[in-house]
C-alpha atoms as one frame of an Amber mdcrd trajectory, in Angstrom:
protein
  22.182 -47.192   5.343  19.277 -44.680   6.285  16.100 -44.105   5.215  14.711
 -41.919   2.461  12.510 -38.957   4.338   8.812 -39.457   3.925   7.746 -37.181
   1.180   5.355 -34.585   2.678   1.993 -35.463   1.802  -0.930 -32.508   0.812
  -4.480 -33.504   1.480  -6.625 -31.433  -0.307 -10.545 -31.716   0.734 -13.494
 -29.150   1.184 -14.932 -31.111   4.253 -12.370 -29.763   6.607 -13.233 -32.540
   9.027 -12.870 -35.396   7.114  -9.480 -34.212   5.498  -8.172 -33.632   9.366
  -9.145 -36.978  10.022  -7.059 -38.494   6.624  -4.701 -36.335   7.997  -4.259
 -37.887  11.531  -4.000 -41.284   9.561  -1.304 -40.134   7.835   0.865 -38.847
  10.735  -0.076 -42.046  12.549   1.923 -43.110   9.772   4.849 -40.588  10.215
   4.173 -39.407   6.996   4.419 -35.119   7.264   1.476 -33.563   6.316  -0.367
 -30.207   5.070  -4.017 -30.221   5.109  -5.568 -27.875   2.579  -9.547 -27.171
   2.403  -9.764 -25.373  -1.175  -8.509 -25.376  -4.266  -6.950 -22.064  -4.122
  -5.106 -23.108  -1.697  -3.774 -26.375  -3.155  -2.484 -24.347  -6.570  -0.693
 -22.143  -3.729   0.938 -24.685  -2.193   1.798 -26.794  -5.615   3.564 -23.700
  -6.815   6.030 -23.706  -4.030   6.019 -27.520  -3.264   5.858 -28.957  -7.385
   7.174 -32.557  -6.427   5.142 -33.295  -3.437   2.296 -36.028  -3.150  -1.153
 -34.839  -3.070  -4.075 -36.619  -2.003  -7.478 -35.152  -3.648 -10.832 -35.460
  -2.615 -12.792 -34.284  -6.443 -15.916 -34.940  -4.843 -15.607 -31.992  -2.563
 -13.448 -29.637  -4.411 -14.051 -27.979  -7.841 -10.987 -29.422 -10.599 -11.137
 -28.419 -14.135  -8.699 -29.518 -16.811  -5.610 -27.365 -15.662  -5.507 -29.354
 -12.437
């Protein structure tokens, strides 16, 4: 039997350093990942990715009730 694939995982943070680094853990990991550094850019990617995994940093990016 094989394995399921890793579900690609979106970290979304505004410190772009700190959300490489939770990236690099990640693929340590062999999870697939996307870094994104704004909001704007997460709804982007949502739209065309809806049933990934997201990992959200609210302290450094601006949510309201839509997200």
């Amino acid at each position: 039997m094989s394995a399921l694939p890793r579900p690609v995982v979106a970290v979304a943070d505004g410190d772009e350093h700190q959300c490489r680094k939770s990236c690099a853990m990640l693929q340590q990991l062999d999870y697939p990942v996307t870094p994104l550094f704004s909001r704007l850019a997460l709804e982007a990617y949502l739209l065309n990715h809806p049933d990934g995994l997201v990992i959200l940093d609210v302290d450094t990016l601006a949510v309201d009730n839509r997200f």
